[in-house]
C-alpha angles and dihedrals in degrees: 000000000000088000092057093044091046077045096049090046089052099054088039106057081045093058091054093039085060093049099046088049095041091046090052090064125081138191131219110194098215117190081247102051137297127298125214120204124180111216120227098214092163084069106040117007088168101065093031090056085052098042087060099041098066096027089062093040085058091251094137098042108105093020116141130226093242102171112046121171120181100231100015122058148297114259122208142132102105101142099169100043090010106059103094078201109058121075083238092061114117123152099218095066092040103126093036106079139052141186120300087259124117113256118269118238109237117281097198115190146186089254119117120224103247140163104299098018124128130216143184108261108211136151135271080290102084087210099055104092116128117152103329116108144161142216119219112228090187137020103287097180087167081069089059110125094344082089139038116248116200112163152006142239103240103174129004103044094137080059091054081047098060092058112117124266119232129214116305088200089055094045091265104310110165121220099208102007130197114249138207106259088202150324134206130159113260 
C-alpha cells in the first residue's frame, strides 16, 4: 500500500510538472511557419501573465510587425492600431496603442538580450509596457536591464527571420507588413 502511494505521488507530481512546463510555452503561427517561444515566468510573472492573456483571447491574432529592423529586432503587440482585423487598425498609428489593460511596472532581469528573445516594447517610461513586444533578430546588449525580457524563441527563428524589414529611413516602419495568424499557449 505504501508502494503504491510513494507510486501515486511520483506520477503525479510528473503529470503537474508537465503541465506547468508545457503551459509555459506559446506558439505564433507566422505566414511563414510557427514560432515557439518558452515564458520566463520566474523572471517576470507579470508579462508573462499578460503575454498569455491576450495571446490566448486572440488579441494578438491579425497583429501586424510594425517596427522591423534588419539586424535588430521584429516589433509587434499593438492590439488597438496594430490588429488588421480589427475596424481601428491603421497602420500609421501601429506602434502607438496597446490592450485595455493597465500598463505593467518593469520586471528587469539578469537575461541578455540575445538572437530569438523576446522582450516588452514600451515607451521612454520604463513602466509603460502593455501588449507590444519584439523579437531580437541579433545580441542588443544596450537593451540589458533597460527592458524586460520574458521569453524566448525556441524553435522557428528562420521563420521570425523571414518577417519583412521596414524602412531604415522611417525607424523601421514597415509599409505592408507581415502579422501573427494566431497565437495560443501549448
Amino acid at each position: 500500500m505504501k508502494k503504491n502511494f510513494y507510486l501515486f505521488i511520483f506520477f503525479f507530481s510528473l503529470l503537474t510538472n508537465n503541465i506547468y512546463a508545457q503551459s509555459n510555452h506559446m506558439i505564433l503561427k507566422l505566414t511563414y511557419g510557427n514560432v515557439e517561444i518558452e515564458l520566463y515566468p520566474d523572471k517576470a510573472p507579470a508579462h508573462v501573465k499578460r503575454f498569455k492573456e491576450l495571446a490566448d483571447s486572440g488579441k494578438y491574432d491579425g497583429v501586424v510587425f510594425h517596427r522591423v529592423i534588419d539586424g535588430f529586432m521584429a516589433q509587434t503587440g499593438d492590439v488597438k492600431y496594430g490588429n488588421s482585423n480589427s475596424p481601428d487598425f491603421d497602420l500609421s498609428l501601429a506602434g502607438t496603442g496597446g490592450s485595455d489593460l493597465p500598463n505593467l511596472q518593469a520586471e528587469f532581469t539578469d537575461v541578455a538580450h540575445t538572437r530569438g528573445v523576446i522582450s516588452a516594447a514600451r515607451s521612454a517610461d520604463p513602466n509603460s509596457a502593455n501588449s507590444q513586444f519584439f523579437i531580437c533578430f541579433e545580441a542588443a546588449p544596450h537593451l540589458d536591464g533597460q527592458y524586460t525580457v520574458f521569453g524566448k524563441v525556441i524553435e522557428g527563428m528562420e521563420f521570425v527571420d523571414k518577417i519583412k524589414r521596414g524602412d531604415e529611413n522611417n525607424n523601421g516602419a514597415v509599409s505592408d507588413p507581415d502579422k501573427i495568424i494566431s497565437s495560443k499557449s501549448l
